[in-house]
Each structure stands twice: as C-alpha cells, then as structure tokens.
N, C-alpha and C positions, 0 to 999 in steps of 0.2 A: 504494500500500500504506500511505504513512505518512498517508494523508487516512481510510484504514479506519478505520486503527489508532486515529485522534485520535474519529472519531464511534460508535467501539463502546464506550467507559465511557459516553457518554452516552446511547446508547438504553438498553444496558443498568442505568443507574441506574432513566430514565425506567418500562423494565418493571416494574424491581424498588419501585419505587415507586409504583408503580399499584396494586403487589397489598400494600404494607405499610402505607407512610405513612396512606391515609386522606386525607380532604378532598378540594377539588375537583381536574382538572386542573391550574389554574393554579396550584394548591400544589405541586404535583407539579413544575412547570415550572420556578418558582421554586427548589425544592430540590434539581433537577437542576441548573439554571444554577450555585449556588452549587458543590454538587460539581463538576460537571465542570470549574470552575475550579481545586480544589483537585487533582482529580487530576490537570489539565493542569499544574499547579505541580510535581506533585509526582515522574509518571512520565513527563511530556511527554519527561524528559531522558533516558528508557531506550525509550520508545516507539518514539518516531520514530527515532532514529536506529536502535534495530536494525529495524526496520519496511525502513526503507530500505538499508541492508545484508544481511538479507536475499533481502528484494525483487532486489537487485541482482545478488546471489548466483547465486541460482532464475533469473531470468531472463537473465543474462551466460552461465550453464553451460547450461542445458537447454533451453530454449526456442526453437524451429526458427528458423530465417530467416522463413520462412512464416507468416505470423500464425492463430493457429488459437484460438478462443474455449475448446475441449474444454481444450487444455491452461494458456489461462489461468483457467480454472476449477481444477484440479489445484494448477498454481502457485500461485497467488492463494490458497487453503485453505492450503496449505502454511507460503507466504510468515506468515501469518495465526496458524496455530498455531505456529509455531516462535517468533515474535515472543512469543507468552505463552510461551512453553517460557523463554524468555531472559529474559525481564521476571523470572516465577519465579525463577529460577538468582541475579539480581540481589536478590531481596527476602533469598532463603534466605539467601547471602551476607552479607546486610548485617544479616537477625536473627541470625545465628550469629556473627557478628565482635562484636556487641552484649553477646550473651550470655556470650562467652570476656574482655571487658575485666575487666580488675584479675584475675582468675585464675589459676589456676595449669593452664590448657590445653594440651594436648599438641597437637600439630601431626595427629596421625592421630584425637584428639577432635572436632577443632574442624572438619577432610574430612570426617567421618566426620556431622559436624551438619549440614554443608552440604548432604549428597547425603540426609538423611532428610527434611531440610526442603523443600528439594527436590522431592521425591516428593512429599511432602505439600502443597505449596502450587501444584505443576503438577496433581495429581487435582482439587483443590477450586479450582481456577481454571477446568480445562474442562469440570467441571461448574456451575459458576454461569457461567462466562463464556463458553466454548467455543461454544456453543450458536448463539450472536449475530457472535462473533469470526470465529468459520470463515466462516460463510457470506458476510459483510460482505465480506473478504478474499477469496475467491472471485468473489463480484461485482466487484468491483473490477479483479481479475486480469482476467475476461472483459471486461470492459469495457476494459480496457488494449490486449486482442488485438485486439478489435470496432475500436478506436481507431488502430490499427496498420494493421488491415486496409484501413482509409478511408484511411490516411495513403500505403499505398502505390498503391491503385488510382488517387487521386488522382494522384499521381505518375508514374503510367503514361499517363492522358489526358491529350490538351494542355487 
C-alpha cells in the first residue's frame, strides 16, 4: 500500500502535466521528477505511514486466512482512499491551526474549520486524485493477495 501511495503523486502529476505544462515529454518528466521530490518531502511523512497503518488495519481485521484477489481488490481501494481521507484530515488540520494563530479562536471555530476544510479538500482530492489513487491501491491490494496466494501454495508443495 505504502509503495501505491509513494507512485500515485507521481503519475498523477505526470497526467496532469501532459495535459497543462506543454512541451515535450521529457519536460514533463523533468517536472515530474522535481515535484515528486517535493511532494515526497513534503507528504512522504503523512503518506506512508498512514498508507501502512491503514493497510494494516484493513488487512489484520478483514481479510480471510485464504488469500482471495476479489477482496484484495476491495481492501487495497479502501486501504487507498482512506489514506487520502487522512492525508486530507492532516492538511485541513494544519490550514486551520495556521489560520486561528495570533487570534482570538474559539475552540468550537477552529472544529468547526477543520471539519469544512475537510470536506473541502477530501471532495477536490478525489476528484483530481481519487481517480488514479483508488485504482493504484486496488492493484496493489490484488496483487498482495495474488502474492499471498503463491506464498502459501508454495508452502504446501515440497
């Protein structure tokens, strides 16, 4: 999940940059490399780890004995959006505590900012980013169980 999570800013800049920036490829490539550096600076430290707290979550509680791709597909989506649900929760968080410094903030203002921001930066996150994130996370999950499923058949034969 958290190897999703690290390669979905960067295709998604690379799309989003296909269809703005202009110029060739390799401009594109270039100006991906620099971002994904910035955002791996910048969310690496909210990604991955709820990536993998998540992940760990989802697949410690629900996930059969049995290895089953249908459900690491589910998971792995899940794992995947809820990662951006929390990344969110963490920006709104940190706009809103920005926006209440030196003021005179009441404590049911400042909830009260969090949870609109919130709102606002989970909508406009899974529509530019959900798109690429889900699915990423999904594959990934399947591919967990696919990985699972070899691990144990293997383990059955001598």
């Amino acid at each position: 999940m958290a190897t999703a999570a690290t390669i979905a800013p960067a295709l998604w800049y690379v799309m989003y940059a296909s269809a703005t920036v202009g110029g060739s490829p390799a401009d594109w490539l270039v100006d991906a490399a620099n971002v994904t550096i910035g955002l791996t600076v910048v969310f690496g430290a909210i990604v991955v780890p709820s990536a993998f707290g998540l992940g760990a979550f989802f697949w410690g509680r629900y996930v059969p004995e049995t290895p089953s791709p249908a459900k690491g597909l589910l998971w792995g989506g899940a794992t995947a959006y809820g990662c951006l649900v929390v990344v969110c929760l963490l920006i709104a968080a940190l706009v809103a505590g920005l926006g209440s410094v030196g003021g005179g903030t009441s404590v049911l203002t400042f909830l009260g900012g969090i949870l609109v921001l919130w709102a606002l930066t989970t909508l406009l996150a899974t529509l530019l980013a959900g798109w690429i994130v889900v699915p990423l996370g999904a594959a990934a999950g399947a591919y967990h169980e696919l990985a699972r499923r070899g691990e144990s058949e293997s383990a059955v034969d001598p």
